[in-house]
Kinemage of the C-alpha trace (Angstrom):
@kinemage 1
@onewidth
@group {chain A} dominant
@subgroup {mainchain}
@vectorlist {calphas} color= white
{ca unk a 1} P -26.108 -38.951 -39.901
{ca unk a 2} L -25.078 -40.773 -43.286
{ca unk a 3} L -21.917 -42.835 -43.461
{ca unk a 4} L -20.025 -43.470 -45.893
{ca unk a 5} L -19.977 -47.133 -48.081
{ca unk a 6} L -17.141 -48.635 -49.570
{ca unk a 7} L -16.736 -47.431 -53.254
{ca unk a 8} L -14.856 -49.095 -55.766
{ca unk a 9} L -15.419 -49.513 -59.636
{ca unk a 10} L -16.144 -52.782 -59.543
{ca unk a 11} L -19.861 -52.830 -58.610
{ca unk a 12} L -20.469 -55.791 -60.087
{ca unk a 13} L -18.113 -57.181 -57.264
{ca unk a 14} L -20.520 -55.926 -54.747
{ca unk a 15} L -23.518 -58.004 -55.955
{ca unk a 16} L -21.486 -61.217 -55.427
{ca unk a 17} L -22.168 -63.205 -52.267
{ca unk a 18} L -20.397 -61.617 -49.516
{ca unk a 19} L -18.453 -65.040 -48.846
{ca unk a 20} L -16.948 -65.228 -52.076
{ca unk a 21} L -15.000 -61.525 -51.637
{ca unk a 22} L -11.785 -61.647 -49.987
{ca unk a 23} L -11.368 -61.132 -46.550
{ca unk a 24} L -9.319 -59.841 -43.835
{ca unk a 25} L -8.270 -63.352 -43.232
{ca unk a 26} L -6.946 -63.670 -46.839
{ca unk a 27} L -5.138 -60.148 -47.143
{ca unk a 28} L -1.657 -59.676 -45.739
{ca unk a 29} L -1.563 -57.575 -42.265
{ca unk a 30} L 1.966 -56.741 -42.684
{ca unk a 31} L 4.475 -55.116 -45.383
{ca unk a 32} L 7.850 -54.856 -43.910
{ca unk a 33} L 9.155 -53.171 -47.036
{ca unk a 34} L 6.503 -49.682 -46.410
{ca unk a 35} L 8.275 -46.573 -45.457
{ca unk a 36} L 8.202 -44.928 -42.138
{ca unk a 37} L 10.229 -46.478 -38.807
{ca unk a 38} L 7.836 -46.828 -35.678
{ca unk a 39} L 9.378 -44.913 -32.668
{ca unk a 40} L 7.682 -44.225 -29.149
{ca unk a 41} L 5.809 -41.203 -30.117
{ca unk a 42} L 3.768 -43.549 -32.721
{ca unk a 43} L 2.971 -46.070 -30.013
{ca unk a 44} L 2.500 -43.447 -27.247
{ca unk a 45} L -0.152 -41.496 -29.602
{ca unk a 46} L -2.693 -43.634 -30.710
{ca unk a 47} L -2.950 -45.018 -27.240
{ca unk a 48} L -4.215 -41.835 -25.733
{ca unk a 49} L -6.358 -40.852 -28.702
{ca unk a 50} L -8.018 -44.375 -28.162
{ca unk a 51} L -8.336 -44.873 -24.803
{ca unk a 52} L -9.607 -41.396 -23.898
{ca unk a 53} L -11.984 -41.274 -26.847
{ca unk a 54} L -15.984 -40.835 -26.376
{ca unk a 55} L -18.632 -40.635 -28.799
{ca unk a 56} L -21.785 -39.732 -26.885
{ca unk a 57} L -23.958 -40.066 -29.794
{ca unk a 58} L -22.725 -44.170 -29.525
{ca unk a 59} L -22.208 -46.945 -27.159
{ca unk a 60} L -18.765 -48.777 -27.362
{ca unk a 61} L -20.077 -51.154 -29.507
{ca unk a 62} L -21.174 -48.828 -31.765
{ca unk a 63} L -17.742 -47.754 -33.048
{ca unk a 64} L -14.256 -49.357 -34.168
{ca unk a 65} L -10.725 -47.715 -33.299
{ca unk a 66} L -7.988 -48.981 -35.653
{ca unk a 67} L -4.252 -47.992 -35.132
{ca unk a 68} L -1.568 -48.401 -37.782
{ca unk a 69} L -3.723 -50.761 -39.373
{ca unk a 70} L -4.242 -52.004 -43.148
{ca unk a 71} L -7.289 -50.463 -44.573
{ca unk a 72} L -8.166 -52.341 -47.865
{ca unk a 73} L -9.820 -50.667 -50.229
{ca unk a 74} L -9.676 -51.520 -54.089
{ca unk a 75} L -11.324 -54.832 -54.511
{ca unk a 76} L -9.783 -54.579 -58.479
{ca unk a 77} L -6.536 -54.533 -56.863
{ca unk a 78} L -7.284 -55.968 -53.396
{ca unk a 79} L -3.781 -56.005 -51.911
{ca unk a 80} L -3.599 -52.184 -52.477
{ca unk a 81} L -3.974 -50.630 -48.786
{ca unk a 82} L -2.970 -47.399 -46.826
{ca unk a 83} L -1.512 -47.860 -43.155
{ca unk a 84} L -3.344 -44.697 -40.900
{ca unk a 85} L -1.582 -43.954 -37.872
{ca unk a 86} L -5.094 -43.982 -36.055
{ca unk a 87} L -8.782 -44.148 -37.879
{ca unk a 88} L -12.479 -44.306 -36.341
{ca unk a 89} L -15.295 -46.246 -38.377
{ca unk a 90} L -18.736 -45.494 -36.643
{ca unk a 91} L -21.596 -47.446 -36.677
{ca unk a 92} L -19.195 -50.690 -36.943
{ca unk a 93} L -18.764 -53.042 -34.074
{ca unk a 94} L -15.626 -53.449 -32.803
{ca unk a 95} L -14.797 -56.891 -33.552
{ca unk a 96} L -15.107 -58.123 -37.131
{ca unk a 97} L -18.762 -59.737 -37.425
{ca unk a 98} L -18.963 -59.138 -33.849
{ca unk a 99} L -16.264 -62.290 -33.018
{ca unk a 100} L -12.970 -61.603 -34.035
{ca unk a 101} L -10.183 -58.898 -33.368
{ca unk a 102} L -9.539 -57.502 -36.550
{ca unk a 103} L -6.156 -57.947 -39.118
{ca unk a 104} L -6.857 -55.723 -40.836
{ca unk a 105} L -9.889 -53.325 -42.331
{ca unk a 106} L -11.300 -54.537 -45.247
{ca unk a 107} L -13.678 -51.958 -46.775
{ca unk a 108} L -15.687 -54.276 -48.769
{ca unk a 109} L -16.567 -56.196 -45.792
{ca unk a 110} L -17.593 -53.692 -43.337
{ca unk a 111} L -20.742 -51.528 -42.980
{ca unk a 112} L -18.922 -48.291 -43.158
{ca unk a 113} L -15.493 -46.530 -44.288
{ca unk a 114} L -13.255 -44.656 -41.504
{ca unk a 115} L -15.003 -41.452 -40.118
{ca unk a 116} L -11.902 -39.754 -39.374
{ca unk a 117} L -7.868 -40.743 -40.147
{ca unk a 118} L -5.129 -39.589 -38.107
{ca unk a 119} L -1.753 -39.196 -39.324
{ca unk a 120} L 1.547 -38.641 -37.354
{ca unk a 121} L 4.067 -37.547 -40.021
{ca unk a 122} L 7.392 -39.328 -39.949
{ca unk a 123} L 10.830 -38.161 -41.241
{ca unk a 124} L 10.275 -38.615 -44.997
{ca unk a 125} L 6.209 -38.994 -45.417
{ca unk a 126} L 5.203 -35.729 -44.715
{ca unk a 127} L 4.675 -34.622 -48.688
{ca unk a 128} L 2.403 -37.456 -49.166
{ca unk a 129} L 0.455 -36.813 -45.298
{ca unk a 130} L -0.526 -33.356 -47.104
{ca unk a 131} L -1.348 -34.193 -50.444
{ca unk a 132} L 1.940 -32.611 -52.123
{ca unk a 133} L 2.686 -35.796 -53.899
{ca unk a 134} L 1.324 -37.927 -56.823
{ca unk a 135} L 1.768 -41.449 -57.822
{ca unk a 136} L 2.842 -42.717 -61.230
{ca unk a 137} L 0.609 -44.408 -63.182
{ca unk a 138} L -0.533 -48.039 -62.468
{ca unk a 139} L 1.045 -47.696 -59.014
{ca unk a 140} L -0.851 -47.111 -55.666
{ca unk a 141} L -2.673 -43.780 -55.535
{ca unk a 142} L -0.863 -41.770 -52.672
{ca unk a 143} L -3.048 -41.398 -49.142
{ca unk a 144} L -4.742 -37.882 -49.892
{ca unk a 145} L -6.333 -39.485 -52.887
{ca unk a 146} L -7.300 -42.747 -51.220
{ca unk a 147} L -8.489 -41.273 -48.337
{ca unk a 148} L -9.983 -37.516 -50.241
{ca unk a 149} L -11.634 -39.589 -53.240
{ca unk a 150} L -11.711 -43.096 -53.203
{ca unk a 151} L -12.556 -43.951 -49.245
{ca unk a 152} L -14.300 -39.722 -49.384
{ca unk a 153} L -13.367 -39.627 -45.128
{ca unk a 154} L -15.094 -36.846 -43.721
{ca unk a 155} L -12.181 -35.673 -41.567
{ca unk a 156} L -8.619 -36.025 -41.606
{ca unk a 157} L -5.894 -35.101 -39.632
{ca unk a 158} L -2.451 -34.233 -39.756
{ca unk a 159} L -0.106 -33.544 -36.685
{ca unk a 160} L 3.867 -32.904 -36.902
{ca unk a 161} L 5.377 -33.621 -33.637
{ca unk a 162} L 8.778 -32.084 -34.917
{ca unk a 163} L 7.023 -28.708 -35.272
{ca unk a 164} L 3.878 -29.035 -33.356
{ca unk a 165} L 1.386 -27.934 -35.884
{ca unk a 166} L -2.303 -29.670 -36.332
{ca unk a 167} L -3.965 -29.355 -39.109
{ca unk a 168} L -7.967 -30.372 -39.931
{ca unk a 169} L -9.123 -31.278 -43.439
{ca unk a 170} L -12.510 -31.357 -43.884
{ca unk a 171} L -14.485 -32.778 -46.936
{ca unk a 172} L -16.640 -30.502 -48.829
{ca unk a 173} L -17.710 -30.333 -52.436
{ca unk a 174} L -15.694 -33.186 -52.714
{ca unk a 175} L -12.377 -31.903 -51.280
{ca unk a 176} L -10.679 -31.562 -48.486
{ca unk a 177} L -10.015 -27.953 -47.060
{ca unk a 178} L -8.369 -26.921 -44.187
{ca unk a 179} L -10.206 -25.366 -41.575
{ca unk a 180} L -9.895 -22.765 -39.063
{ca unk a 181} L -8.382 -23.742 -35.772
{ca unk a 182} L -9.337 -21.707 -32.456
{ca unk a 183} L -6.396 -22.313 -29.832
{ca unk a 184} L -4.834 -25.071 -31.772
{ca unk a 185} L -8.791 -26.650 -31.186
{ca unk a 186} L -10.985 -28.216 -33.686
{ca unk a 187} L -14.707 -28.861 -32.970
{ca unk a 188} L -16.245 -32.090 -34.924
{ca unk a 189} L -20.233 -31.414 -34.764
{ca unk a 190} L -20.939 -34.264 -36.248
{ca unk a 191} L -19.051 -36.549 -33.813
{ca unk a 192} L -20.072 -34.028 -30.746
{ca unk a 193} L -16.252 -34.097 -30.083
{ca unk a 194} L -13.219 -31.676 -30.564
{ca unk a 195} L -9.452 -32.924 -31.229
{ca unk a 196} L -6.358 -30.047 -30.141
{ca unk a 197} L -2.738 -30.037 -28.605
{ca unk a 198} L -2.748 -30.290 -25.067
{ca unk a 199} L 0.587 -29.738 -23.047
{ca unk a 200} L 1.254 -32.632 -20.681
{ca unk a 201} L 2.808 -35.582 -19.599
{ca unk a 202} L 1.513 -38.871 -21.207
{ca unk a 203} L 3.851 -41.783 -20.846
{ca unk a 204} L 6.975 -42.566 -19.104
{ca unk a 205} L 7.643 -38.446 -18.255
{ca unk a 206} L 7.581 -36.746 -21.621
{ca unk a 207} L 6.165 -33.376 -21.136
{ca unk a 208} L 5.092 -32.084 -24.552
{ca unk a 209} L 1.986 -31.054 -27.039
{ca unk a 210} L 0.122 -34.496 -27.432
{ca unk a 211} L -3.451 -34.497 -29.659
{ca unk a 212} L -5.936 -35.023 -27.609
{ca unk a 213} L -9.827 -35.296 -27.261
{ca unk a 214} L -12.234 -32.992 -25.510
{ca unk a 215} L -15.401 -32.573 -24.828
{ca unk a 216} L -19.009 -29.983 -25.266
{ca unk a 217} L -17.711 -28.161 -22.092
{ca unk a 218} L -14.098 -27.712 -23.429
{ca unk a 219} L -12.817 -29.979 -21.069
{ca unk a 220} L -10.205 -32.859 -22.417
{ca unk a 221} L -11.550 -35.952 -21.917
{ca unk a 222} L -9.727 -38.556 -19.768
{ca unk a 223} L -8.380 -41.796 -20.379
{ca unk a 224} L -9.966 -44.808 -17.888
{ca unk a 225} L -6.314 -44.265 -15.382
{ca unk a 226} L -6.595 -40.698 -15.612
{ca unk a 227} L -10.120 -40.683 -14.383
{ca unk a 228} L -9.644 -43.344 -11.939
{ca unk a 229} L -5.822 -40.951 -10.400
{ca unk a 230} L -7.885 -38.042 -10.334
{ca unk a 231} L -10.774 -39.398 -8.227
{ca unk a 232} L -8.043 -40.799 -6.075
{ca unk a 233} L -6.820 -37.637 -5.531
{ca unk a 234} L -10.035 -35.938 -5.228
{ca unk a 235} L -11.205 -38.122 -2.924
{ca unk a 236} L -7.806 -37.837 -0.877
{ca unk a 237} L -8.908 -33.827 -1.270
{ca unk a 238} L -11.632 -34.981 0.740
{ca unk a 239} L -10.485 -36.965 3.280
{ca unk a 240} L -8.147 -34.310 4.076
{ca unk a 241} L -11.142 -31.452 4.633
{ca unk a 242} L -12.920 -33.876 7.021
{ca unk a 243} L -9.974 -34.128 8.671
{ca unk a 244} L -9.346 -30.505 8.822
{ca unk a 245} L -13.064 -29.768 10.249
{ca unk a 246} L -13.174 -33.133 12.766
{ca unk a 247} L -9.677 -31.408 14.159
{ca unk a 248} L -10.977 -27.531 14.176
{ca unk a 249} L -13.852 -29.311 15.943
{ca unk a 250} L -11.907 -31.203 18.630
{ca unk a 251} L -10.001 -27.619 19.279
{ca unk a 252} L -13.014 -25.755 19.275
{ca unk a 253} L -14.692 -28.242 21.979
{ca unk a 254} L -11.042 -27.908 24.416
{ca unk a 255} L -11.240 -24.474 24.199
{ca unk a 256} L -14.801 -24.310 25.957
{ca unk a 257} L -14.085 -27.009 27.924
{ca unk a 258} L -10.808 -25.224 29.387
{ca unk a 259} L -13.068 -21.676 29.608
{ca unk a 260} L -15.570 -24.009 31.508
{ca unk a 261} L -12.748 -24.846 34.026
{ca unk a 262} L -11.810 -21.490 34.598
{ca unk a 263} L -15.120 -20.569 35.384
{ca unk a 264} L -15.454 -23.388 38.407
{ca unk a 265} L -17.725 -25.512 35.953
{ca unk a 266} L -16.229 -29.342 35.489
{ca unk a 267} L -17.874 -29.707 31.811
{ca unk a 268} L -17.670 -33.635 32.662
{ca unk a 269} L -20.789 -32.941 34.664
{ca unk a 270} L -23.095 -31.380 31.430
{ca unk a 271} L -22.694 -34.327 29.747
């Protein structure tokens, strides 16, 4: 599977010592002044994506998880950055070289651009989530271009919460189009892993459509507490049927002994 490198139009840039670049420790992690108000929804989210994702083709080690986190990725204009809700960069460790928890993601210092971005569309941002907006000039391009041409992510991902509805770009010949989805269901082959809307509670009650992962046998794929409740309860499930044969045993063996009885035969004595 090939990956894609950072790509800016500097290349000279990328000849220089890697030291000399600047780094997730010089670039600001925050800009109060960006649009879009976090709410529970965009906490609640990312969470489950990350927690229940899987990548068989790659250990946890092998892959980095960011959530609404600065990806960098203009060195000509280095404090020029896009904020995705949720992003996956495989075959990149998960702490920045393999010590630190990361500030930010700095393209020009990692081994490989996001894989996939995930965006949650807010009140007010959903023209730019879907590429329906353009940027004057000399100012930031808007996130379809960073993300379609500049960063060229395989996948991307929209979901509205207010209306429910996923939708799957994929890149091809340079674009993104929109694929096909089968039951609100999206199969990534390359990843070996599908993203859809699956109806349940996640998080303090709310019973709704969340995006979540699943796997090759169709089945969505757990977080570590959902795994650990439902072997709980399966193994309560089991507890219960050894129960339920140890007491249909018991009966079964005062039934004979009372037929015993009746027949003049103290069954204390065949033992």
């Amino acid at each position: 599977m090939t990956f894609t490198r950072p790509n800016t139009k500097n290349e000279t840039a990328h000849r220089l010592a890697r030291h000399e670049l600047p780094t997730m420790y010089d670039l600001p992690s925050e800009f109060p002044e960006e649009p879009g108000l976090p709410d529970v929804f965009h906490h609640s989210q990312p969470e489950l994506l990350s927690l229940s994702l899987a990548l068989s083709d790659y250990t946890d080690e092998e892959y980095f998880v960011g959530t609404d986190l600065n990806v960098y990725y203009d060195l000509d204009r280095p404090l020029w950055h896009k904020r995705p809700d949720w992003f996956v960069a495989v075959g990149v460790p998960p702490l920045y070289e393999e010590r630190d928890m990361r500030l930010s993601y700095v393209t020009w210092q990692e081994p490989a651009n996001p894989y996939l971005i995930i965006e949650l569309i807010s009140p007010g941002t959903e023209d730019e989530d879907l590429g329906k907006t353009s940027s004057p000039p000399g100012s930031p391009p808007t996130k379809w271009t960073v993300y379609e041409q500049i960063l060229k992510v395989p996948y991307y991902v929209v979901f509205n919460r207010y209306t429910d509805e996923l939708k799957v770009f994929k890149l091809e010949a340079r674009q993104y189009r929109e694929q096909a989805l089968s039951n609100n269901r999206f199969w990534i082959p390359e990843l070996k892993i599908g993203i859809g809307l699956w109806h349940g509670i996640y998080r303090q009650g709310n019973l709704r459509l969340w995006l979540r992962w699943y796997g090759e046998n169709e089945d969505w794929l757990l977080t570590g507490a959902e795994g650990a409740k439902q072997e709980a309860e399966a193994e309560k499930q089991r507890a219960e049927v050894e129960q339920q044969r140890a007491n249909a045993a018991e009966a079964k063996l005062a039934a004979l002994q009372v037929q015993l009885r009746r027949q003049g035969i103290d069954p204390d004595t065949l033992l």
